[in-house]
C-alpha positions in Angstrom: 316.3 39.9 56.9 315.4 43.5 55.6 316.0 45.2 52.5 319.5 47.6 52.8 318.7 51.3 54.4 319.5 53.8 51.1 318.2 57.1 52.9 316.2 59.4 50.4 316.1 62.8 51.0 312.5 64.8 51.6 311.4 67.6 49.8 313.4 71.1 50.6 311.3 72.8 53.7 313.8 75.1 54.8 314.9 73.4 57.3 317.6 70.5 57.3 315.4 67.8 55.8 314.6 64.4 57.7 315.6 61.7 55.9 314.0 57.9 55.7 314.9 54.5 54.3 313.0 52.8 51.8 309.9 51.7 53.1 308.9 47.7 52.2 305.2 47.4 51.7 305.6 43.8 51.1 307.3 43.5 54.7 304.3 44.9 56.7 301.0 43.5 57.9 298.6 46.3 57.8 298.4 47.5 61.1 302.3 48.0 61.1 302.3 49.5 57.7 299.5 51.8 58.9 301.8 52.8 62.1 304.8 53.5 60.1 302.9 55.7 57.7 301.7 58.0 60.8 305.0 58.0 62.1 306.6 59.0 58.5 304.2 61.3 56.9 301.2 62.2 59.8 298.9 60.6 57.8 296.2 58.4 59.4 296.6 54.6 59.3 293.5 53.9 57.5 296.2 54.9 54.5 297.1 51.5 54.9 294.4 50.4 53.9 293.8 51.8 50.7 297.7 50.7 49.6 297.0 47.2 50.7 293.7 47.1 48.2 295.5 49.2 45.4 298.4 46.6 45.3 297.5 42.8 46.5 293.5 43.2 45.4 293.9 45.4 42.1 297.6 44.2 42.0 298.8 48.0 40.9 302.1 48.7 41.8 302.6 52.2 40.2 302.0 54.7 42.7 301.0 57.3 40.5 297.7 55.4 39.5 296.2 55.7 43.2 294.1 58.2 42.8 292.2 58.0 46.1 296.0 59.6 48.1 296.9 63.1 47.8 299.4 64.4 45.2 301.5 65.3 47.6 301.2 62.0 49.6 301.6 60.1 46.6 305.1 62.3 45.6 306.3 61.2 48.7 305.6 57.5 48.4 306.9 57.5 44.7 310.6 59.0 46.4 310.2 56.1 49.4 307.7 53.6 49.4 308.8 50.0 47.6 306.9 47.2 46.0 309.2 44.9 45.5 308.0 42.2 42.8 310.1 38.1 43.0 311.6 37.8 39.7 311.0 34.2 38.2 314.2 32.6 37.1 312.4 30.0 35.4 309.4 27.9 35.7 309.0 24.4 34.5 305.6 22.5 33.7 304.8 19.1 34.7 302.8 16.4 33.0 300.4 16.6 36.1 300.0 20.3 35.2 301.6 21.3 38.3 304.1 24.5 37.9 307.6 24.9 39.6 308.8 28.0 39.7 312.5 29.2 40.6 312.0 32.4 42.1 315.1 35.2 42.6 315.2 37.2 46.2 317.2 39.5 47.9 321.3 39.0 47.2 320.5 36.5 43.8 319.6 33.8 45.9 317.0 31.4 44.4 314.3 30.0 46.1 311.4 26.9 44.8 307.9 27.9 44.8 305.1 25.1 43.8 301.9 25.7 42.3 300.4 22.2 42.6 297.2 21.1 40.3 294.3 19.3 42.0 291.0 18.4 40.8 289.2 20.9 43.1 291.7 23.2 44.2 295.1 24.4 43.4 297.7 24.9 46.3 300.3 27.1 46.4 303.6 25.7 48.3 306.1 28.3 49.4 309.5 28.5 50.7 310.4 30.0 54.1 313.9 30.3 53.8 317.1 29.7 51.5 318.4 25.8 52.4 317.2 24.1 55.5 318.9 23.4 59.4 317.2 20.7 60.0 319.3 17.8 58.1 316.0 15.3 57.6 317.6 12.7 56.1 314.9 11.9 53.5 314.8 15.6 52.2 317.5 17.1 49.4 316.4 20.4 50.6 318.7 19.3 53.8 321.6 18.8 51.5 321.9 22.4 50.7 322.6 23.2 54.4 321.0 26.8 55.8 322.2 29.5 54.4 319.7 32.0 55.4 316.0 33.1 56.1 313.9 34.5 54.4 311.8 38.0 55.1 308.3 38.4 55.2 308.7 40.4 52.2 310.4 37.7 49.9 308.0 35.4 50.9 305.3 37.4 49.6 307.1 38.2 46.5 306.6 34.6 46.0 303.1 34.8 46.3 302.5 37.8 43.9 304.8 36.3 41.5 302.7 33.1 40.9 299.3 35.5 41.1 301.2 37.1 37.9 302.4 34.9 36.1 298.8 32.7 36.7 296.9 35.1 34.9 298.2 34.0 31.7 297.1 30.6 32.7 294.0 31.9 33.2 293.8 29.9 36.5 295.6 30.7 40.1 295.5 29.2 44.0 292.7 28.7 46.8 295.4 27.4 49.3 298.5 27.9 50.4 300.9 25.7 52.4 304.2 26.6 53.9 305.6 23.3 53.1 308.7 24.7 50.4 312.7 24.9 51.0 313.1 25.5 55.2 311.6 25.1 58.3 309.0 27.3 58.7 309.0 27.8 62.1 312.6 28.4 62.7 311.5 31.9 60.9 308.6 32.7 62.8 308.2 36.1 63.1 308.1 36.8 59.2 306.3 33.8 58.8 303.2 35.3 61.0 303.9 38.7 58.9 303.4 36.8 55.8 300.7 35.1 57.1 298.6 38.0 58.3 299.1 39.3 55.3 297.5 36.6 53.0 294.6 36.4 55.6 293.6 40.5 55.3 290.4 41.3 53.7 292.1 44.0 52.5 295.4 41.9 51.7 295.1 38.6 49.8 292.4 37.3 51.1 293.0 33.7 51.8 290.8 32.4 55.1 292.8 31.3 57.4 291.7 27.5 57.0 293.1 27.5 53.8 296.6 28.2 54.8 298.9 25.0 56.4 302.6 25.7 58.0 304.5 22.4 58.4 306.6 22.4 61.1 309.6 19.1 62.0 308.5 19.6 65.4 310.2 22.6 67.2 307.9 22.5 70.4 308.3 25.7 71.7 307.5 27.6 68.2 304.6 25.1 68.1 303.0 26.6 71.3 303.6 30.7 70.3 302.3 29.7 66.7 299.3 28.1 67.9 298.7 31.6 70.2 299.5 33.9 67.5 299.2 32.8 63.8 295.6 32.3 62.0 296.3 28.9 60.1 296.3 25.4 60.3 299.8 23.6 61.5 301.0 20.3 59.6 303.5 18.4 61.8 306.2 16.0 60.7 306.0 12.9 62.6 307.3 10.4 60.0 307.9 7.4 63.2 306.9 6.0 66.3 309.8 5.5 68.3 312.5 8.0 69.3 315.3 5.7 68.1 314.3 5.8 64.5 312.9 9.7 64.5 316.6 10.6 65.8 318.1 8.8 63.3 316.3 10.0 60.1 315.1 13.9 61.8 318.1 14.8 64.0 315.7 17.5 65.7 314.2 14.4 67.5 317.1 14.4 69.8 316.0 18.1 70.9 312.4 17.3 70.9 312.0 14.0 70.9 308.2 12.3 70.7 306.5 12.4 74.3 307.5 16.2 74.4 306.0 16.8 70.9 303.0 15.1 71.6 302.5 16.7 74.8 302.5 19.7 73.0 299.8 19.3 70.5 297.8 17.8 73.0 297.5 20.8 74.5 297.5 22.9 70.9 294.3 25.2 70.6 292.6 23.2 67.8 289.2 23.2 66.8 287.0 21.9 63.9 288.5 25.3 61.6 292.0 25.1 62.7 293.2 22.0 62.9 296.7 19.4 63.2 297.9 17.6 60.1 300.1 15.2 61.1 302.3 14.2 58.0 303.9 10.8 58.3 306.2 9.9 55.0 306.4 6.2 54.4 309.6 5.0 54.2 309.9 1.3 53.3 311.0 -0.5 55.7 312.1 1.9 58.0 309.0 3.5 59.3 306.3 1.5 57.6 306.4 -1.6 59.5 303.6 -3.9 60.7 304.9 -2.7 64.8 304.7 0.9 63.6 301.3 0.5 62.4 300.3 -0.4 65.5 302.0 1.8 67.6 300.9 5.5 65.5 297.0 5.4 66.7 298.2 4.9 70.5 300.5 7.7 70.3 298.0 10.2 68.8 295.5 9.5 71.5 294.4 12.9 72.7 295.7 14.6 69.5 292.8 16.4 67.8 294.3 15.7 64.2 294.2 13.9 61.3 296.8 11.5 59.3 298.5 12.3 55.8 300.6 9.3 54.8 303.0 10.5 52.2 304.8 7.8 50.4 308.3 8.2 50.2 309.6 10.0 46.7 312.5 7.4 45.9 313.9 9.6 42.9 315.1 11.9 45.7 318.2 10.4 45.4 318.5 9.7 49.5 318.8 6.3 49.8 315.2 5.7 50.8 312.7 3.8 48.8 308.9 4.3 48.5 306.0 1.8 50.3 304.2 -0.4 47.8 300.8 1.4 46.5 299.2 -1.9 48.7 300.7 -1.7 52.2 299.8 2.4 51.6 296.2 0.9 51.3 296.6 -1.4 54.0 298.0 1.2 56.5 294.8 3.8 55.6 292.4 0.9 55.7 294.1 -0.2 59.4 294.3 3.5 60.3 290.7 4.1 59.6 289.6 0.9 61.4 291.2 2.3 64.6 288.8 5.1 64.1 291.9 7.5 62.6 291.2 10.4 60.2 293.7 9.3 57.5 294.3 10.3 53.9 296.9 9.6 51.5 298.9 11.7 49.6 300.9 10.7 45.9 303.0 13.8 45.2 302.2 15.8 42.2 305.0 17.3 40.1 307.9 14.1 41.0 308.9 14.5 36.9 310.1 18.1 37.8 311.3 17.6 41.1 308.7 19.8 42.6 307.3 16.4 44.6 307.8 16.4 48.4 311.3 16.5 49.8 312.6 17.5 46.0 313.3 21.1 46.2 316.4 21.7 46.2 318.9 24.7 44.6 322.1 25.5 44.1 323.4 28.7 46.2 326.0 29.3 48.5 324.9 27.8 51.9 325.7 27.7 55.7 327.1 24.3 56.9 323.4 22.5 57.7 325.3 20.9 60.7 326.8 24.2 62.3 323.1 26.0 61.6 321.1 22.9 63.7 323.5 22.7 66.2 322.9 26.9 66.6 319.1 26.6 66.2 319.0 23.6 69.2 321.5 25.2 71.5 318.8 28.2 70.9 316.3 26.2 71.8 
């Protein structure tokens, strides 16, 4: 989605004068910000450059102050260029330290953005779109249905609203995960635009191994991701058999397991971009002793590792969380079959900023009408 076209007229020349709309620095990488600047003004790309570093490394937004661009360059930004900054709506702090933030975008709608407190790192969780399609039965961002995504743009507004508001924390993020309200890859192209974006020297800066997209499984955007995005993928397995993903991920019936699997056998990983595949334990429906044994069979040929999240019962979805023992037992059985395995207790659950909490309340697109338009996509 773009920001509406309000032309702006140029300076008087004589002639009729073109006219532009607003230009969206947040919405362009900086190779396509460089090209739209030659094609606007004649000035060279390298331009883009020195934006990018005044705004996301100095984090000045006030045209005016750039003094390395030309008066008249800078006059003509100040009448088009935008830097859009994400307005927090409010921000909540857990006991765990971890910070939830409710984040206004484009049209009032309100998106969840995470900053989650770890002993040596702190990871920044963002949202992709406004509601969800994917109608996972064990996530209350489902509930809301999909009422839109979300541009490159407000998903960096995000981003530099946390780096903001951090600084009177006097801490911010090394990582960031695309793991928030939506399906990441059902927004794919601003998701790479975003992306690209955090990874530029000149941008944010984050290395690419320090970035995660989660992903339910949608096997073709898993193969153009893996071609084209610099970051690690984390995939939602959460079962073993088909009959009991369908039931609780409805995209299983699209993409059901041998397809998936075939897939990220074949995904171009290596030891600095690698698969996470997420697996959240839900008691006695996709913990059992027969699922145990099944998972390190069906990730034979899978260059990945295992994150067991147990279930977050106080999302309200019926489901209830593994005993902290059988989530030892599974690592411990995991590791014995010579599985990378961690385990991850959600930070933040007193706030509902744990995994599978986000939710908001906007007006949203039917979830079942939006799935059944993303699958008949394909």
């Amino acid at each position: 989605m773009s920001l509406a076209s309000v032309p702006m007229p140029e300076e008087q020349t004589g002639s009729t004068p073109e006219t532009h709309s607003p230009l969206d620095l947040l919405a362009h990488c900086r190779e396509s910000l460089g090209r739209e600047i030659q094609h606007r003004y004649g000035e060279a790309p390298f331009r883009a450059t020195q934006l990018f570093q005044w705004v996301y490394k100095r984090g000045i937004g006030d045209i005016a102050q750039m003094s390395d661009l030309s008066k008249g360059f800078r006059d003509r930004l100040i009448q088009e260029l935008v830097i859009p900054t994400g307005r927090i709506h409010s921000r909540q702090i857990s006991e765990d330290g971890t910070r939830k933030y409710l984040v206004e975008v484009e049209s009032g709608d309100l998106v969840e953005t995470v900053l989650i407190k770890q002993p040596r790192r702190n990871t920044l969780c963002v949202s992709s779109q406004v509601g969800c399609a994917m109608g996972c039965k064990f996530c209350r961002t489902a509930t809301m249905g999909l009422r839109r995504h979300l541009s490159a743009s407000e998903i960096l507004r995000q981003v530099m609203a946390v780096i903001a508001d951090s600084r009177s924390f006097g801490d911010t993020f090394t990582n960031v995960v695309f793991m928030g309200m939506g399906e990441p890859l059902h927004n794919l192209p601003n998701i790479r635009t975003a992306v690209r974006v955090l990874t530029d020297m000149h941008g944010i800066g984050i290395a690419p191994r320090k970035i995660t997209v989660s992903t339910v499984g949608l096997v073709p955007a898993i193969r153009e991701f893996g071609a084209t995005v610099p970051a690690n993928i984390a995939v939602s397995l959460n079962a073993t058999t088909d009959e009991v993903r369908s039931q609780i991920m409805p995209v299983n019936q699209r993409y059901p397991l041998e397809q998936l699997l075939e897939v990220l056998r074949e995904y171009p990983a290596n030891k600095r971009r690698r698969i996470t595949i997420e697996y959240v334990m839900l008691h006695g429906v996709n913990d059992t002793t027969e699922d145990l044994r099944r998972l390190p069979g069906l990730l034979k040929g899978v260059p990945a590792k295992v994150n067991l999240i147990p279930y977050n019962a106080n999302a309200g979805l019926g489901f209830q969380t593994p005993p902290e023992e059988w989530v030892a037992q599974w690592q411990r059985k995991l590791h014995e079959k010579g599985v990378e395995v961690t385990v991850r207790w959600s930070k933040g659950r007193d706030i509902d900023a744990a995994c599978g909490q986000l939710l908001t309340v906007t007006g949203q697109k039917k979830g079942k009408a939006a799935r059944e338009e993303m699958l008949a996509a394909g």
